[in-house]
PAFI-154950 format. One record per residue (C-alpha): residue in one letter; x, y, z. Coordinates in steps of 0.05 Angstrom, whole numbers, padded with zeros to 5 digits, always signed. Layout:
N
AXYZ/...
This chain:
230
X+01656+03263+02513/X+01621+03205+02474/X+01580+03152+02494/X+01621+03090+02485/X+01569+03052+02470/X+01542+03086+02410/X+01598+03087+02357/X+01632+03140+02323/X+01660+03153+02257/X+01702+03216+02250/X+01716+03251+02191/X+01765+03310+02198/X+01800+03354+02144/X+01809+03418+02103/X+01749+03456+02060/X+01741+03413+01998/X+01778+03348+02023/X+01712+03315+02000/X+01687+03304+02076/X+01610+03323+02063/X+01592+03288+02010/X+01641+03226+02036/X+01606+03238+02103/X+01536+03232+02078/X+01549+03175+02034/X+01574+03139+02098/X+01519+03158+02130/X+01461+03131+02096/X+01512+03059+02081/X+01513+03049+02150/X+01441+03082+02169/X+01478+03125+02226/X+01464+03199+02244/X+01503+03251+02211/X+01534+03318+02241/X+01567+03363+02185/X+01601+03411+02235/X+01613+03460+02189/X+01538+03463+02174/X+01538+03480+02246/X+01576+03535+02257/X+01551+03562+02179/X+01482+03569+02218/X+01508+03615+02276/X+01542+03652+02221/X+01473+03662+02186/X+01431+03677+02250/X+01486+03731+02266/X+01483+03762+02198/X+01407+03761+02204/X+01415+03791+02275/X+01465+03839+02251/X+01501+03815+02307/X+01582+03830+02291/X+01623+03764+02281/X+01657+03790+02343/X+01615+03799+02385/X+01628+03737+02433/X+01571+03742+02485/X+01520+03752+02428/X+01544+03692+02388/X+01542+03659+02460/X+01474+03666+02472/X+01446+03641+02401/X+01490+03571+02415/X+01432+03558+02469/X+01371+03564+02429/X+01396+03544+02356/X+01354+03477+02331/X+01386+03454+02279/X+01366+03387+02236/X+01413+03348+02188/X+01369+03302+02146/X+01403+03253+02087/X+01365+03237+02028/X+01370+03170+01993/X+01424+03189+01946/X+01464+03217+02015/X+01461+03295+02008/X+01450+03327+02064/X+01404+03390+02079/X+01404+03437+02129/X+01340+03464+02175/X+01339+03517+02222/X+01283+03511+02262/X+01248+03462+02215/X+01267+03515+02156/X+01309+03499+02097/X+01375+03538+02099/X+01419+03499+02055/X+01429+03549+02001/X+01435+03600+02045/X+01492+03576+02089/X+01532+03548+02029/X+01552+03615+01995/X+01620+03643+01994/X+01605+03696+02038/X+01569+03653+02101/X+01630+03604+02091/X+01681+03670+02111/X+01638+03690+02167/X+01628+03625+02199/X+01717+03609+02196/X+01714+03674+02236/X+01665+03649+02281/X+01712+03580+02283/X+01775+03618+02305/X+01735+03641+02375/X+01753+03598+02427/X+01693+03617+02470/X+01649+03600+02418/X+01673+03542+02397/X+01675+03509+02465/X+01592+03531+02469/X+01579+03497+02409/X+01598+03433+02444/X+01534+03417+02460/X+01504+03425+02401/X+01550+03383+02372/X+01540+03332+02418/X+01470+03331+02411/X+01479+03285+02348/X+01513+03233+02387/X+01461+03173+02386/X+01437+03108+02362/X+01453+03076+02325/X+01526+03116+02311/X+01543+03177+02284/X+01592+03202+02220/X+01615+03267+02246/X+01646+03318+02192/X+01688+03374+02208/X+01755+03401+02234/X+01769+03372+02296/X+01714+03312+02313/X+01778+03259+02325/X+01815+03313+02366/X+01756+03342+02408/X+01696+03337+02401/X+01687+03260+02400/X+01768+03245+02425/X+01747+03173+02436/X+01716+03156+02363/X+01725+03080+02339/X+01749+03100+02273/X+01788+03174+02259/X+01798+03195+02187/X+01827+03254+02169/X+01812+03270+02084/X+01859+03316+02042/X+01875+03329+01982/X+01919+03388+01937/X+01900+03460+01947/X+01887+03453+01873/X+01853+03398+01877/X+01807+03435+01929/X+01795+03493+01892/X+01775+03464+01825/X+01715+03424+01865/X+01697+03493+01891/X+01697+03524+01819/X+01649+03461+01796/X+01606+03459+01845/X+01593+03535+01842/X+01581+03529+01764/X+01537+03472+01772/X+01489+03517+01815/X+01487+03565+01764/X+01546+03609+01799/X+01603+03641+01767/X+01671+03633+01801/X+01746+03651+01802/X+01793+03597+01805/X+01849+03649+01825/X+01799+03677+01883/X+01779+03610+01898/X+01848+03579+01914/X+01872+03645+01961/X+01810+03635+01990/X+01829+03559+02014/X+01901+03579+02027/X+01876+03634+02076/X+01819+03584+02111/X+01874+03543+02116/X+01917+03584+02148/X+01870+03618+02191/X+01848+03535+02215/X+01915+03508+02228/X+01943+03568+02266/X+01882+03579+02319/X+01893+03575+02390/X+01837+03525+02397/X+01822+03466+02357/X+01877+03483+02299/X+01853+03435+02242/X+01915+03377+02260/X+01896+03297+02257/X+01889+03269+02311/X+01955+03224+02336/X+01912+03163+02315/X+01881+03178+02248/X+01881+03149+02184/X+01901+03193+02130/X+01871+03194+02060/X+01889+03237+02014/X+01830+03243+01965/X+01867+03275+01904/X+01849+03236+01840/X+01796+03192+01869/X+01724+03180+01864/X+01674+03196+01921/X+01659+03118+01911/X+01734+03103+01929/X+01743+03148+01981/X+01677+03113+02015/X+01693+03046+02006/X+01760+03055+02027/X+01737+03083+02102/X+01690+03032+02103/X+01747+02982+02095/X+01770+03017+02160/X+01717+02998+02206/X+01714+02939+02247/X+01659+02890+02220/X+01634+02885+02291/X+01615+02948+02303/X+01584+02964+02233/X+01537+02887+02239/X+01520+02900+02305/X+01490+02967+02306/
């Protein structure tokens, strides 16, 4: 559970709702600690590949929750990167292909409830913006402010396509958009921590609007107190 005195801002949602770059944007406005879950469970993904540990195999996946170290630093402009054991993994975890493995690692109930902790872990002062499926539902149920982001399948996909051609990668809109249909699927019909809002969440749908909206709109969502006196 959360610390009650260290605020919370959680940011739930589908792939492509806008919640990383919204998340790190929050972040470095209100100076708190981020946690892009996703990034999270990308890394496990990675160290199992590198492993060549199956995405199945529970116990294995298990045992590399305990020793993972994983850093989440936000530069000025608030991107995010990704170290794994003080090593840059950022490109590595964002390809297509780590993205499928680690929504398989996501629908594993065991798993999921180990990665708790390391969740947890970025629970401090001065607050946290936590960024993922199911921070407002479970993993920080008692967060001062819940947003869940959304936006069109569409909508999703075409950010997908963009971003890949902006790195230099070539994409398939078609692929792309059965791709986000299927994650979605496979997220909102899991045993465990189906990708839902929480019963007191805002909703935002994201469709249309700039990153600047979408920020200052949560922000308008947060009690003064909490974001002056932290």
């Amino acid at each position: 559970m959360s610390k009650p005195e260290v605020p919370v801002l959680a940011l739930d949602g589908p792939s492509g709702a806008g919640k990383g770059t919204v998340a790190g944007l929050l972040s470095k406005r209100l100076n708190w600690h981020l946690l892009d879950s996703g990034a999270i469970y990308r890394v496990l993904a990675l160290i199992a590949e590198r492993a060549a540990i199956a995405m199945g195999d529970v116990a294995s996946l298990i045992d590399i929750t305990r020793s993972m170290a994983v850093t989440l630093p936000v530069d000025a402009q608030g991107r995010s990167r990704v170290l794994l054991d003080g090593v840059d993994v950022t490109a590595s975890i964002r390809s297509e292909a780590c993205g499928e493995r680690a929504s398989e690692v996501a629908a594993l109930p065991t798993v999921r409830r180990a990665l708790l902790r390391c969740q947890r872990e970025f629970h401090k002062p001065p607050g946290l913006v936590a960024d993922g499926r199911d921070m407002g539902t479970v993993v920080f149920p008692d967060a001062i402010v819940k947003i869940y982001l959304t936006a069109s399948a569409q909508e999703r996909a075409y950010r997908r396509y963009k971003q890949l051609m902006e790195q230099g990668i070539s994409g398939n809109l078609t692929a792309l958009l059965q791709d986000i249909n299927a994650r979605d699927g496979r997220d909102r019909t899991r045993a465990v921590s189906p990708l839902i809002p929480a019963t007191d969440a805002i909703i935002v749908d994201t469709t249309g609007k700039s990153v600047e909206a979408v920020v200052d709109l949560v922000l308008s969502q947060m009690p003064r107190h909490v974001i002056f006196s932290h």
